[in-house]
DSSP file (Angstrom, degrees, kcal/mol; ACC not computed):
  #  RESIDUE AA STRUCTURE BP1 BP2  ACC     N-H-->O    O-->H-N    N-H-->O    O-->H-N    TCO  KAPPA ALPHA  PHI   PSI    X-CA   Y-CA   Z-CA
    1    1 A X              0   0    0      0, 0.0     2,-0.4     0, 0.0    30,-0.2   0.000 360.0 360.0 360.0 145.5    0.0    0.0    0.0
    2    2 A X        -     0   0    0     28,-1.8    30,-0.3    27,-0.1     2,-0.2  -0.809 360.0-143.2-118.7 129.6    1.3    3.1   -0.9
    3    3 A X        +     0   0    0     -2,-0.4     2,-0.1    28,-0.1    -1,-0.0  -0.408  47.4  31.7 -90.6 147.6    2.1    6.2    1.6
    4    4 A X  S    S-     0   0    0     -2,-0.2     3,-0.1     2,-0.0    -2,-0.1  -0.181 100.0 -18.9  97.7-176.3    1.9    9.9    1.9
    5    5 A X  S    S-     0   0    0      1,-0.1     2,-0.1    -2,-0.1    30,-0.0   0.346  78.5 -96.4 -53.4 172.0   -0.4   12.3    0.4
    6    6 A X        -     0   0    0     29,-0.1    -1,-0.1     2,-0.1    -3,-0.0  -0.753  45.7-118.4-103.5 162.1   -2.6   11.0   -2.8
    7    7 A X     >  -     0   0    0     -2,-0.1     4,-1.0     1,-0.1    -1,-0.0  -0.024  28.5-102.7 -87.0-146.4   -0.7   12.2   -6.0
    8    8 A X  H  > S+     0   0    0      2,-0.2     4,-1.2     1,-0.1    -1,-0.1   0.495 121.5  61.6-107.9  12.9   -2.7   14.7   -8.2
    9    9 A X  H  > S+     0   0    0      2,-0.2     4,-3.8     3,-0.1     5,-0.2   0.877 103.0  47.4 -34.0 -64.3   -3.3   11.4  -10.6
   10   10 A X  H  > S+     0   0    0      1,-0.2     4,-0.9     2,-0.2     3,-0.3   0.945 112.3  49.6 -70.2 -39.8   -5.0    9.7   -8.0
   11   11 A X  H >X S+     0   0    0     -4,-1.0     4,-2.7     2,-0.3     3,-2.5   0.913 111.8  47.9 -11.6 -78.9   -7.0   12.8   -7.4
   12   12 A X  H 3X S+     0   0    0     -4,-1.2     4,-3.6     1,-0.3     3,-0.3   0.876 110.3  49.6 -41.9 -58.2   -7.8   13.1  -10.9
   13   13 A X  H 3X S+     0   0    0     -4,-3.8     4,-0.6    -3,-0.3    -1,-0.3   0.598 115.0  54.1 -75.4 -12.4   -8.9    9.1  -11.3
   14   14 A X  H << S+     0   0    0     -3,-2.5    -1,-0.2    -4,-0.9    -2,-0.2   0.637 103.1  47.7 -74.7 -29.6  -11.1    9.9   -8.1
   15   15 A X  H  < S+     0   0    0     -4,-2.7     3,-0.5    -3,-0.3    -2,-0.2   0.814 114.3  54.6 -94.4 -19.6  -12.9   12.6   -9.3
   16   16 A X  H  < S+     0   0    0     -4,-3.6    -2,-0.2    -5,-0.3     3,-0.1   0.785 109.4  41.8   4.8 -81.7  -13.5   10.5  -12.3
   17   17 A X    ><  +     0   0    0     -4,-0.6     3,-2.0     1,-0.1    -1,-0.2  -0.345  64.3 140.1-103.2  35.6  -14.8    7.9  -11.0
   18   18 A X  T 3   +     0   0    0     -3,-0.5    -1,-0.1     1,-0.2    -2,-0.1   0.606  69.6  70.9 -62.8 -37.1  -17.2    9.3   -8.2
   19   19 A X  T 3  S+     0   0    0     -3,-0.1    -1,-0.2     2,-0.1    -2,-0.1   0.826  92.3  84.7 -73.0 -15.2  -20.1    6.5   -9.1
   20   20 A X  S <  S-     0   0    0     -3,-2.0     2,-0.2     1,-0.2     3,-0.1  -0.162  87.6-106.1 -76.4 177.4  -17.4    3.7   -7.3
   21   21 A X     >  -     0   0    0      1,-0.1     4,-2.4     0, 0.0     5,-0.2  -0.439  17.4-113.9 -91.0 175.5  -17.2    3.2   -4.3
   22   22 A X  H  > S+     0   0    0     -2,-0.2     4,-1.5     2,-0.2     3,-0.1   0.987 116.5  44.5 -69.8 -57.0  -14.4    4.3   -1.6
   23   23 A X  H >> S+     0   0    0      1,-0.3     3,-1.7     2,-0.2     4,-1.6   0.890 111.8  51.3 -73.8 -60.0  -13.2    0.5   -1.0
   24   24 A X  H 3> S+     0   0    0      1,-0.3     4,-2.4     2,-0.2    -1,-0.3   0.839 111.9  48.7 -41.9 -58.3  -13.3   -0.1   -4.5
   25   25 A X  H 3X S+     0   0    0     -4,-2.4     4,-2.0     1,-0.2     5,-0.4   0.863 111.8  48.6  -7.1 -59.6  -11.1    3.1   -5.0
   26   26 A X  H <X>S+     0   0    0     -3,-1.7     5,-2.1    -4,-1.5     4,-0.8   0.959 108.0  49.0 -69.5 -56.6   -8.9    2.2   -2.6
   27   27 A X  H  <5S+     0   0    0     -4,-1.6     3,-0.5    -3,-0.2    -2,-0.2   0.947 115.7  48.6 -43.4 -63.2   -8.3   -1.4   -3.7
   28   28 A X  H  <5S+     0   0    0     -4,-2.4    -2,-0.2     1,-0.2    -1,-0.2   0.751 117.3  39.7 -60.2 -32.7   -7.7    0.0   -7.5
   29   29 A X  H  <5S-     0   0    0     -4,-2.0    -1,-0.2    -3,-0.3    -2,-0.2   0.542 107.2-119.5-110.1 -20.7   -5.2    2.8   -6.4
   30   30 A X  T  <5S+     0   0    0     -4,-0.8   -28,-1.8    -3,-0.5     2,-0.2   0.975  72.2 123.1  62.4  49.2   -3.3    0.7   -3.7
   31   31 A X      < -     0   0    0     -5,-2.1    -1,-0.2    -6,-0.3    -2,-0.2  -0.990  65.0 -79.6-129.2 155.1   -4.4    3.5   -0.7
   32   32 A X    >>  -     0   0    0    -30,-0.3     3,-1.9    -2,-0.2     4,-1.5   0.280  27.0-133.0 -15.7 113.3   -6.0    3.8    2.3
   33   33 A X  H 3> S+     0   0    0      1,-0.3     4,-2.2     2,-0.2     5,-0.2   0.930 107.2  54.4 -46.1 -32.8   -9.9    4.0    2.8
   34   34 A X  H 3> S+     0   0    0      1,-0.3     4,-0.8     2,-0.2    -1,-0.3   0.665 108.1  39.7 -93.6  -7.1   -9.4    6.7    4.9
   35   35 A X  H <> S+     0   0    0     -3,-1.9     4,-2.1     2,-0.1    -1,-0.3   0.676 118.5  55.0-108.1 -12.0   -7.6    8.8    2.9
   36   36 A X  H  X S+     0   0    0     -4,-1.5     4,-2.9    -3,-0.2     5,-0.4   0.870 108.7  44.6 -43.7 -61.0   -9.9    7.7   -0.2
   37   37 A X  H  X S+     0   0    0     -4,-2.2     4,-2.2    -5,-0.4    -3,-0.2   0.890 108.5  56.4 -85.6 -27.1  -12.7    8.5    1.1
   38   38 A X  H  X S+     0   0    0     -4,-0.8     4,-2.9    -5,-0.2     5,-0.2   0.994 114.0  44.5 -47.3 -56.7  -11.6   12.3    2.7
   39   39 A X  H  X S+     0   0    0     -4,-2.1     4,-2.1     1,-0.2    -2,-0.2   0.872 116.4  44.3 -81.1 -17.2  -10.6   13.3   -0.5
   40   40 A X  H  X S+     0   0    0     -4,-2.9     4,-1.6     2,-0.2    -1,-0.2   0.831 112.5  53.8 -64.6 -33.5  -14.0   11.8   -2.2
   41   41 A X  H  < S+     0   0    0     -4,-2.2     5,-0.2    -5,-0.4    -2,-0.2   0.950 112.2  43.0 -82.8 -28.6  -15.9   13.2    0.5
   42   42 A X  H >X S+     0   0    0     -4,-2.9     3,-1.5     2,-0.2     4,-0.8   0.913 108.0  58.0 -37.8 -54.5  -14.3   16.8   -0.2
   43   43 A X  H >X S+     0   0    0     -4,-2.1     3,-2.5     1,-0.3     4,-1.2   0.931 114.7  37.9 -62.8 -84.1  -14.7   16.2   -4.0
   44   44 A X  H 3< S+     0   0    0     -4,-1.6    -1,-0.3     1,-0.4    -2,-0.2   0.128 115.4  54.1 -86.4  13.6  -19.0   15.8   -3.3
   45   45 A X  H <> S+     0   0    0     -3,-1.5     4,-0.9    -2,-0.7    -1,-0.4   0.287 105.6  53.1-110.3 -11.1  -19.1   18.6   -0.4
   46   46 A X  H <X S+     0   0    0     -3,-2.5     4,-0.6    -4,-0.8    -2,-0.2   0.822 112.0  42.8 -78.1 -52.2  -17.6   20.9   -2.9
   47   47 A X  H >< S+     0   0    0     -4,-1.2     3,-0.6    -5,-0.2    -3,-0.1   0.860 115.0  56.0 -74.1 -28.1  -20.5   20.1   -5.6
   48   48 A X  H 34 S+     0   0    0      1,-0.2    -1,-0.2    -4,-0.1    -2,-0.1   0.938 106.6  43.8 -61.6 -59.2  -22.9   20.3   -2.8
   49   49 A X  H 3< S+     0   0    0     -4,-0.9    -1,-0.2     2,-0.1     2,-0.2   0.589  88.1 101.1 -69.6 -14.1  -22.1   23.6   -1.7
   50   50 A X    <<  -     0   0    0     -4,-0.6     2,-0.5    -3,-0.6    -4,-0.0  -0.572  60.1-149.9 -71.2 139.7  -21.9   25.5   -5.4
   51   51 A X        -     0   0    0     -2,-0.2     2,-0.7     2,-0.0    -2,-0.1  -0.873  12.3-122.3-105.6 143.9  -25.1   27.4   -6.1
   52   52 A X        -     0   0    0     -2,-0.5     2,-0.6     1,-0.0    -2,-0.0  -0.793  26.8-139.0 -79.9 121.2  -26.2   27.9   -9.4
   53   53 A X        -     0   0    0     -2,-0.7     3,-0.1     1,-0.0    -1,-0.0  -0.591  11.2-128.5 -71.8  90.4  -26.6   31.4  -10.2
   54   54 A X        -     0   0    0     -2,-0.6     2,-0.2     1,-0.1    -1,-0.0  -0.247  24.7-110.8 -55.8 141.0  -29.5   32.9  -12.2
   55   55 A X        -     0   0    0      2,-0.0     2,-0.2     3,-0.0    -1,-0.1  -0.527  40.8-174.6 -77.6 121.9  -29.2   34.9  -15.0
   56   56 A X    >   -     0   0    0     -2,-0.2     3,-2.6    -3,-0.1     4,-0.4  -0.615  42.1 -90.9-115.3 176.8  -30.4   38.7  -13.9
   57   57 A X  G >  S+     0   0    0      1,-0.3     3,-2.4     2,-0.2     4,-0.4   0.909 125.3  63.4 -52.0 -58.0  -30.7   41.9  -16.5
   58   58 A X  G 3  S+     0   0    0      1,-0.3    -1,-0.3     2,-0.2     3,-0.2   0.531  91.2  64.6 -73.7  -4.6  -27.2   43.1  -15.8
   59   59 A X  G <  S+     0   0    0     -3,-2.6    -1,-0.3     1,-0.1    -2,-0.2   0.877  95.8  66.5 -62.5 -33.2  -25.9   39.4  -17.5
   60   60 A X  S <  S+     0   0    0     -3,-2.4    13,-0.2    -4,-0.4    16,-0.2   0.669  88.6  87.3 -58.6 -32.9  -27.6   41.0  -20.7
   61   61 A X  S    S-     0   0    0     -4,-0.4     2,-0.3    -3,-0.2    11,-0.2  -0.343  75.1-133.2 -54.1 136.4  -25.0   43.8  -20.8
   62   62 A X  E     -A   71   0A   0      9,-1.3     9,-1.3    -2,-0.1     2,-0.2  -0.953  31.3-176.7-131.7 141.9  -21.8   43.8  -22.4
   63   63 A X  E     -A   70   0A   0     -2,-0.3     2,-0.3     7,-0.2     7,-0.2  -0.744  18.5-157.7-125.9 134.9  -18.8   45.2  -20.0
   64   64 A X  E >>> -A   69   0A   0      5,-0.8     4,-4.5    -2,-0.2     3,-3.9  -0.770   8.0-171.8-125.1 109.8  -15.1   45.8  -20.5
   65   65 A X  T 345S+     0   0    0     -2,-0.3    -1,-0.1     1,-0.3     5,-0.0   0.649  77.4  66.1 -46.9 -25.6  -13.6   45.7  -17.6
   66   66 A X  T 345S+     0   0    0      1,-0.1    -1,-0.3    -3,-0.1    -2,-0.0   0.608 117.0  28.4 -80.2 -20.5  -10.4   46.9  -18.6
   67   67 A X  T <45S-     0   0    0     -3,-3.9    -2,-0.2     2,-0.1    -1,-0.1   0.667 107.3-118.0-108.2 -17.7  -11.9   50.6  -19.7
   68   68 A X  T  <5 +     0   0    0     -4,-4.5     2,-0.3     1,-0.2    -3,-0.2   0.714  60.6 155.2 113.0  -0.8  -14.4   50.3  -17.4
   69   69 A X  E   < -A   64   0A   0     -5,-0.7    -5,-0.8     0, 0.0     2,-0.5  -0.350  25.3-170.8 -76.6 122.1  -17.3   50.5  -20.1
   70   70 A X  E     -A   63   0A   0     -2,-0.3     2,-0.3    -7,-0.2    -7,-0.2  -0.964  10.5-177.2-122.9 151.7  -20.8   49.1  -19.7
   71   71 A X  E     -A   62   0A   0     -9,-1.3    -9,-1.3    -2,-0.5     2,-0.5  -0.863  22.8-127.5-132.1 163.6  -23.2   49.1  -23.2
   72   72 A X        -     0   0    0     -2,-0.3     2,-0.1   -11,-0.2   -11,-0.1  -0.973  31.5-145.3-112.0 127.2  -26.9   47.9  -23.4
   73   73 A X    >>  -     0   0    0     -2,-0.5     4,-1.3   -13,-0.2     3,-0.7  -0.333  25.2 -96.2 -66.7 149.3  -27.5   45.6  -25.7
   74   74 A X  H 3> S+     0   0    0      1,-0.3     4,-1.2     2,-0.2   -13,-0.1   0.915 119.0  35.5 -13.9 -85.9  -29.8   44.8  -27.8
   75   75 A X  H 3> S+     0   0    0      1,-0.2     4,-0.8     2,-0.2    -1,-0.3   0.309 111.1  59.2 -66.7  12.6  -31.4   42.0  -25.7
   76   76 A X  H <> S+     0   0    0     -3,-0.7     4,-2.4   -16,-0.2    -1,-0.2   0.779 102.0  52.9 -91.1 -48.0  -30.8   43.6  -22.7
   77   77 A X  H  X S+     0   0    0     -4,-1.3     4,-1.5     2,-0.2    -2,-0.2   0.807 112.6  54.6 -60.0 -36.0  -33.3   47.0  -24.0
   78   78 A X  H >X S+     0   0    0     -4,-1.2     4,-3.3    -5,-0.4     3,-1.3   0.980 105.5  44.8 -63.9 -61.6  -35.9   44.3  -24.7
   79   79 A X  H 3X S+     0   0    0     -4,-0.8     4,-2.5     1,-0.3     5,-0.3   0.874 114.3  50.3 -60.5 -36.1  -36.0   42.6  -21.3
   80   80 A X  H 3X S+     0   0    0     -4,-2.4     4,-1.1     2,-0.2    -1,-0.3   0.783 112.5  43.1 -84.8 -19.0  -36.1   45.6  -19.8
   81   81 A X  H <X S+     0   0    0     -4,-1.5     4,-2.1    -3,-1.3    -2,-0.2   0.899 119.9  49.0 -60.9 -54.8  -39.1   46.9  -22.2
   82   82 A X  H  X S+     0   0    0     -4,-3.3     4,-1.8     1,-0.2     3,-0.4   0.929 113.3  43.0 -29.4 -84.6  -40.6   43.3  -21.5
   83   83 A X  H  X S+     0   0    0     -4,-2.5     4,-1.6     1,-0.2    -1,-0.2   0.830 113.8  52.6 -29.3 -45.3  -40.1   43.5  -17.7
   84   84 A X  H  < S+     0   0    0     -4,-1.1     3,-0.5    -5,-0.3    -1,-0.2   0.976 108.9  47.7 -62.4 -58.3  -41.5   47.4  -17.7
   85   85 A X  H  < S+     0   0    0     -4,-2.1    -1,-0.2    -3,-0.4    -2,-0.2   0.916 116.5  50.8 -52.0 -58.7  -45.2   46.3  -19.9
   86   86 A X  H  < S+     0   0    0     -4,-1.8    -1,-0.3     2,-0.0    -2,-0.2   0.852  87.6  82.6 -40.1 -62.6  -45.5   43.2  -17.0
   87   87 A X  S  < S-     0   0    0     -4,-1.6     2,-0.1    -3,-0.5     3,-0.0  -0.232  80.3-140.8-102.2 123.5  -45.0   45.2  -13.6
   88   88 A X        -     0   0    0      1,-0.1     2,-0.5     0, 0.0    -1,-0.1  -0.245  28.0 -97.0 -61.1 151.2  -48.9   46.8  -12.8
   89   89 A X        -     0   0    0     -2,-0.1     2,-0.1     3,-0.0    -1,-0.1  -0.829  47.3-145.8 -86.7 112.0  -49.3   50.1  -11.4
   90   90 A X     >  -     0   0    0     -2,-0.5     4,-0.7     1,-0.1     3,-0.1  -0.352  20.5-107.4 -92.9 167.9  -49.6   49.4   -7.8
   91   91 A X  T  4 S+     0   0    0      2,-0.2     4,-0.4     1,-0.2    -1,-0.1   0.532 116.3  64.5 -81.6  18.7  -51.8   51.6   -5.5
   92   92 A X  T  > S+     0   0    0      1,-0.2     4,-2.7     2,-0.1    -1,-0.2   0.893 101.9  53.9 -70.9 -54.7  -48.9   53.3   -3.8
   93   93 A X  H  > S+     0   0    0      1,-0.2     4,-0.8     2,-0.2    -2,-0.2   0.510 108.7  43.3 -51.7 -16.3  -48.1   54.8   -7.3
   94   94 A X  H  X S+     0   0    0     -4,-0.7     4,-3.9     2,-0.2    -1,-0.2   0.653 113.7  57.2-114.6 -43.3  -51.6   56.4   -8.0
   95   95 A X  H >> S+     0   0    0     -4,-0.4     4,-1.0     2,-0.2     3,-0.7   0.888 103.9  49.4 -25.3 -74.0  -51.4   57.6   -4.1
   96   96 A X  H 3< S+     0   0    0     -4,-2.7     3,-0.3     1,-0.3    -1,-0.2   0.868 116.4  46.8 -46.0 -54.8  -48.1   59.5   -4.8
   97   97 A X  H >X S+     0   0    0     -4,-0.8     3,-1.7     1,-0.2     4,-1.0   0.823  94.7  77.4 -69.8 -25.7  -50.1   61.2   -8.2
   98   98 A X  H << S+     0   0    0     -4,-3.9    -1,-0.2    -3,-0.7     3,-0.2   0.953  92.0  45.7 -43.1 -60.6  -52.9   62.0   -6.4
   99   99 A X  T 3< S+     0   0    0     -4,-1.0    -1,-0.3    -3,-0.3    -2,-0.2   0.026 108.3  54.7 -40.6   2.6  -51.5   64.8   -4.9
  100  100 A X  T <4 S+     0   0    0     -3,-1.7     2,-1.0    -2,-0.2    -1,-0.2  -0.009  93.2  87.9-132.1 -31.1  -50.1   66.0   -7.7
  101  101 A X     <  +     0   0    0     -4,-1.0     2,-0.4    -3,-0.2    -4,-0.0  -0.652  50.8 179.3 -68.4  85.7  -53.8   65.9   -9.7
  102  102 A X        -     0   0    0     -2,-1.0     2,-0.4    -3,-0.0     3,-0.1  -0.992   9.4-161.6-119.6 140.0  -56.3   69.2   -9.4
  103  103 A X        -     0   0    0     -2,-0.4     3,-0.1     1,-0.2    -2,-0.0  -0.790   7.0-163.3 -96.3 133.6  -59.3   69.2  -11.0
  104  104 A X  S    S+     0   0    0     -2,-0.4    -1,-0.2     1,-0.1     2,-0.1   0.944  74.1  19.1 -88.7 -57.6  -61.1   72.1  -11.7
  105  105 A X              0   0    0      1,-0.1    -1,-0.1    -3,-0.1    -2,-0.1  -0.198 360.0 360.0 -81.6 163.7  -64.3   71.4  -12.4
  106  106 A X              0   0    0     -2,-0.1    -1,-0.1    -3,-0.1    -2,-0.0   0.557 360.0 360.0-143.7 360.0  -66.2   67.7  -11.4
């Protein structure tokens, strides 16, 4: 059985192979369960933990960072026409214009 730290091989043929099991692992690689199965249980707490990020308006943009530029795009002027047509005029918004509103006559 072979000692010290796992190379980045075995690493590699571990994150591979994810559907085997640790023993089996272990057997194939000639190393420890226990050091099999840390770096396997790292590997699948790693994937656990990643969130998938939803694509918001500001993906829509296109940036260069290096001047420092942001442009609206095409689709980007759309979604935001989209987005505007959905969102109802709530009754906070006609409050705020009331006050703003004289009639002369009724």
């Amino acid at each position: 059985m072979k000692k010290g730290p796992l190379s980045n091989s075995d690493k590699e043929y571990i994150a591979e192979n994810l559907k085997m099991s640790a023993e089996e692992l272990s057997v194939e690689l000639e190393r420890s369960l226990k050091a099999v199965t840390a770096y396997r249980d790292s590997l699948t707490a790693n994937k656990k933990t990643e969130v998938i990020k939803k694509p918001t308006d500001m993906d829509l943009y296109a940036r260069n960072k290096e001047y420092g530029v942001v442009i609206m795009t095409e689709n980007a002027s759309s979604a935001a026409d989209d987005k505007r047509k959905k969102e109802p005029k709530t009754m906070s918004h006609i409050r705020k214009l009331r006050s703003a509103i004289h009639r002369i006559k009724e």
